[in-house]
NUPA-748412 format. One record per residue (C-alpha): z, y, x; residue in one letter. Coordinates in steps of 0.1 Angstrom, whole numbers, padded with zeros to 4 digits, always signed. Example, Ala and Ser with C-alpha at 12.3 -4.5 7.8 and 13.67 -1.06 7.14 Angstrom:
+0078-0045+0123A
+0071-0011+0137S
***
This chain:
+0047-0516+0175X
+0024-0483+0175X
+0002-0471+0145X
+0009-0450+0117X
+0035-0452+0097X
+0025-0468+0057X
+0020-0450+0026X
+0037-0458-0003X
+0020-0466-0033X
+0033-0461-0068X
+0027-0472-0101X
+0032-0452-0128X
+0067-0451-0138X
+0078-0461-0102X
+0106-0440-0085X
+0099-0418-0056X
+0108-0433-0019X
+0137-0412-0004X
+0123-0379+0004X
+0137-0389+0043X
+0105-0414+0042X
+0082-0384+0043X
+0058-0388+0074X
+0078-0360+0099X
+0060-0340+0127X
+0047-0370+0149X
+0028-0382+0118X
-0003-0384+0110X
+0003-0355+0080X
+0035-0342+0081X
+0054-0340+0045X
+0035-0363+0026X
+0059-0391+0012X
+0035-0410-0013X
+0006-0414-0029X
-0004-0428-0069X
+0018-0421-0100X
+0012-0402-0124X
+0013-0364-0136X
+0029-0363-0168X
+0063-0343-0173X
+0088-0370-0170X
+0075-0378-0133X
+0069-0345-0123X
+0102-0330-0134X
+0114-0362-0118X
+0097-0351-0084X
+0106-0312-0084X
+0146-0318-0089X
+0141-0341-0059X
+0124-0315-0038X
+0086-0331-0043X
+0055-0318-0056X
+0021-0327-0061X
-0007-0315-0039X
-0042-0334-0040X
-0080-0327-0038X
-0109-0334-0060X
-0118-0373-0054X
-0084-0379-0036X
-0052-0399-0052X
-0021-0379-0063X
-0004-0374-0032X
+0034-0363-0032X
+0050-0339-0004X
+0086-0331+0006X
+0081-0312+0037X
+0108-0305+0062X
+0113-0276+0068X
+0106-0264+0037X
+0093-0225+0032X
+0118-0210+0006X
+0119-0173-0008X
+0154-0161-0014X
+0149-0132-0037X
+0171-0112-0022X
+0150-0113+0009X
+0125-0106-0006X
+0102-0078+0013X
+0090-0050-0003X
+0062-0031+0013X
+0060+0006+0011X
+0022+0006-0001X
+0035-0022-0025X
+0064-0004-0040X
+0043+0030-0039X
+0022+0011-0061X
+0044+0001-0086X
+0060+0030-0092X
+0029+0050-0096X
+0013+0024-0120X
+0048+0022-0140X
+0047+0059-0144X
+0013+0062-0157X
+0021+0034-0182X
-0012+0017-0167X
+0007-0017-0155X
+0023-0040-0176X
+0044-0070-0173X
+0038-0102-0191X
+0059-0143-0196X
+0038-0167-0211X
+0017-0147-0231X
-0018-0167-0215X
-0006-0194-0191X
-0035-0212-0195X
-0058-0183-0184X
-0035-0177-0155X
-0040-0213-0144X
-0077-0213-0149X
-0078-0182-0128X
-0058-0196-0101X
-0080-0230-0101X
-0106-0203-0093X
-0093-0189-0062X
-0090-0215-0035X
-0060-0209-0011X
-0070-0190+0025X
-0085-0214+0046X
-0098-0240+0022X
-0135-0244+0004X
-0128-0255-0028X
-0092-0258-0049X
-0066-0282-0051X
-0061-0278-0091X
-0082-0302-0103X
-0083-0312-0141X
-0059-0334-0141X
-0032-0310-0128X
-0042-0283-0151X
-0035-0308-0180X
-0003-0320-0161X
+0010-0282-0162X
+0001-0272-0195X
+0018-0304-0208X
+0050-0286-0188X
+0044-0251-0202X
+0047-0268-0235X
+0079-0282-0234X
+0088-0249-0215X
+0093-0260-0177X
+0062-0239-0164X
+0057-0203-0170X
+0031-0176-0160X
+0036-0142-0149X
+0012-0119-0156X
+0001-0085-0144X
-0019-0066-0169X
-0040-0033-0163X
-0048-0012-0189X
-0043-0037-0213X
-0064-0065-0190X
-0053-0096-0174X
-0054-0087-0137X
-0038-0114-0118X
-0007-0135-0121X
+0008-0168-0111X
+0025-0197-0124X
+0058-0218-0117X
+0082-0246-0128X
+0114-0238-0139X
+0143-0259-0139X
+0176-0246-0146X
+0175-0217-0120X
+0155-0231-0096X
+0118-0216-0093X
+0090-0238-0079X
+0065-0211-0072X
+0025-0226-0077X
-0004-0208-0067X
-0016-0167-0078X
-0044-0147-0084X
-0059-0115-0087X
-0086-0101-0100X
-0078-0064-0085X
-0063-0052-0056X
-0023-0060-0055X
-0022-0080-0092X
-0009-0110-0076X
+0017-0089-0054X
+0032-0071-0086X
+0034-0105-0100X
+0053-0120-0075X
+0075-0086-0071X
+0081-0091-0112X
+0092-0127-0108X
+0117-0110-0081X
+0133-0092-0098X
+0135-0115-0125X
+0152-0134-0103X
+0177-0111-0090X
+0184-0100-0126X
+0186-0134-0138X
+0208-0150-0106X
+0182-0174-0092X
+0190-0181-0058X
+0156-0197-0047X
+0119-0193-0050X
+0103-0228-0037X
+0066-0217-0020X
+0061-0255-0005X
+0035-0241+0023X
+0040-0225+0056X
+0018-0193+0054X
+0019-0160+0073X
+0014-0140+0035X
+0044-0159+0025X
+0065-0152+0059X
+0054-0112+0054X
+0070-0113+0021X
+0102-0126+0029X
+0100-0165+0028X
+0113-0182+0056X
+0118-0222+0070X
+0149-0241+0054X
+0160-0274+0068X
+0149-0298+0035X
+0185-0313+0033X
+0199-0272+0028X
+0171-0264+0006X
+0177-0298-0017X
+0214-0291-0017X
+0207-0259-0039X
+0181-0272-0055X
+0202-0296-0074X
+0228-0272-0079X
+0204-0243-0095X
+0187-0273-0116X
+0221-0283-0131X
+0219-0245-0140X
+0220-0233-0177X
+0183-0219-0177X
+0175-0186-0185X
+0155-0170-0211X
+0118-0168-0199X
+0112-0131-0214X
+0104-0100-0196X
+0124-0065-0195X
+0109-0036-0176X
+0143-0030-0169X
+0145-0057-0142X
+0120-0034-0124X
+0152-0015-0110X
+0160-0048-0093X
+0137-0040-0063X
+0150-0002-0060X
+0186+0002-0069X
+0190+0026-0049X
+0161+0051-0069X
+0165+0036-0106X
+0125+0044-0121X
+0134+0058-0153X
+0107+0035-0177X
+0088+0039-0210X
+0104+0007-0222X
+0090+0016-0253X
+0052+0013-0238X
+0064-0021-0219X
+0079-0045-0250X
+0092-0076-0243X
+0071-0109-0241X
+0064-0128-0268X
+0089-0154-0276X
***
C-alpha cells in the first residue's frame, strides 16, 4: 500500500518511538520521528541522550527529529580560519574580548530567538521553548557562551550538556565574528575538557566550513551514550583554554583581565 508513512503522536509522559521510526530520505520530511509531548526537562533530557531534539514553528505541534545522517562537530576538527584566528588573537591582546558561561543565558536565548536561521522568515524559538530551556539552564543542563566586547554582550550561543556530550542550539551576533569566537570558545572548552562531540542537528554549508561533517545516526548514538554516562564537567571559563586552538603558538594572556565565570 502507497502513501506516507504515520506520525506518531504522544501524550505527555509517553516514550519516544525508536529513533529507526524516523521518516528516512523517501519521506515526506526526512528525520522527523514524532510529533506532541511535552517540553519540560525530564522529556527533553529523555530525547537528547536518545539522539532527539525538538524543532517546531510558531502555530505548529512539538515535532521531534533524529536525523540520519546526523551533522556532528568533532572538536578536534574543528576549522579555524585564518581571518578567524587573526581575530582572536588581536582582540585577546588588546584585552577588548572577553569570554563568558552562564553569566546571561537568558539574554543569549532572546537574542538568538531574534535571529532566524539563513533561509527562514521568522524563528523556530517560540515561547514555549525559551521556557523549556531556561527550565534546563536551571537545573544546569543548558549553558550559554558568551562573547563580550568591551564589556558588551556581542553574540553567543547556547547548548545542552549531558555528561560530555554537547548539543549545540542556535547563535547570534550582534557584531561581526561574535558568534564565531563563541563557538571557537566552546572548542576549546571542549578539547580542554575531553568532549568528543559537538551535536549541530542541521546540514548547513556554515557548519560544513567549520569542520562538522555527516555521521551515520547509529555511530553518532553510540557516543552519545557513552559521553552522557560521562562525569560532567565544570561549566566555567579559563582564558587558558584559548591555547587549545594554537598549541603550537601558546598566546601568552592577561588572565588577570579575563576572570573566570561566575559560579
Amino acid at each position: 500500500m502507497s502513501g506516507s508513512p504515520t506520525l506518531p503522536w504522544l501524550k505527555p509522559g509517553d516514550p519516544f518511538p525508536p529513533v529507526e521510526q524516523a521518516w528516512g530520505p523517501s519521506d515526506p520530511i526526512p528525520g522527523l520521528l514524532a510529533a506532541g509531548g511535552a517540553l519540560d526537562p525530564t522529556t527533553l533530557l529523555q530525547a537528547y541522550r536518545n539522539g532527539i531534539f525538538p524543532w517546531f514553528s510558531h502555530e505548529q505541534p512539538i515535532l521531534w527529529w533524529s536525523p540520519d545522517p546526523r551533522m556532528v562537530l568533532r572538536p578536534h576538527h574543528f576549522h579555524l580560519s585564518h581571518s578567524l584566528r587573526k581575530a582572536l588573537r588581536s582582540a585577546l591582546r588588546r584585552g577588548r574580548l572577553q569570554i563568558r558561561i552562564d553569566s546571561a543565558f537568558a539574554a543569549v536565548i532572546d537574542g538568538c530567538a531574534r535571529t532566524p536561521r539563513p533561509g527562514q522568515d521568522g524563528t523556530w524559538i517560540v515561547p514555549s521553548m525559551v521556557k523549556a530551556y531556561l527550565a534546563l539552564h536551571r537545573d544546569g543542563f543548558a549553558h550559554s557562551v558568551e562573547t563580550w566586547w568591551d564589556g558588551q554582550l556581542a553574540g553567543g550561543l547556547y547548548l545542552v550538556a549531558i555528561g560530555r556530550a554537547v548539543f549545540g542550539e542556535s547563535m547570534f551576533s550582534r557584531r561581526p565574528d561574535a558568534s564565531k569566537m563563541a563557538l571557537a570558545a566552546l572548542v576549546a572548552a571542549c578539547r580542554a575538557w575531553g568532549v568528543p562531540l559537538i551535536d549541530c542537528q542541521q546540514n548547513t554549508p556554515h557548519l560544513a566550513s567549520l569542520g562538522a561533517a555527516l555521521e551515520p545516526r547509529a555511530d553518532f548514538l553510540r557516543d552519545v551514550r557513552a559521553a552522557t554516562a560521562a562525569p560532567p564537567p565544570r561549566w566555567r571559563w579559563d582564558c587558558l583554554y584559548w591555547n587549545h586552538l594554537w598549541p603550537e603558538a601558546p598566546l601568552p594572556l592577561p588572565c588577570a583581565h579575563h576572570p573566570p565565570s561566575p559560579p
